[in-house]
C-alpha positions, 0 to 999 in steps of 0.5 A: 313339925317344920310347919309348927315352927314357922307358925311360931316364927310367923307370930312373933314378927307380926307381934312386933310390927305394930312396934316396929312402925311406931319407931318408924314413926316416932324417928319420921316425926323427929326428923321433920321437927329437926329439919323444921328448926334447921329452916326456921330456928333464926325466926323462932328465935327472933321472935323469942327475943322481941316478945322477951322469952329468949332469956327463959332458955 
């Protein structure tokens, strides 16, 4: 019976492993996309502002 059990539990983490590292990378790639605006927000937004977009926003 015990043995039963942890298979059962066994499978249900590795079910959400897959889920799990696609949050894992979905918050990675946010974090590297805010750390990239934080560094180059100015130039993007300057350079907004010469082609004329800046007003769209």
């Amino acid at each position: 019976m015990g043995y039963k059990g942890f298979m059962i539990q066994s499978e249900n983490r590795s079910r959400h492993l897959p889920l799990a590292a696609l949050g894992l990378a979905a918050v990675l790639l946010c974090l590297v996309i805010f750390l990239g605006w934080i560094r180059y927000g100015s130039q993007i937004f300057l350079s907004l502002i010469d082609s004329g977009l800046a007003y769209c926003f």
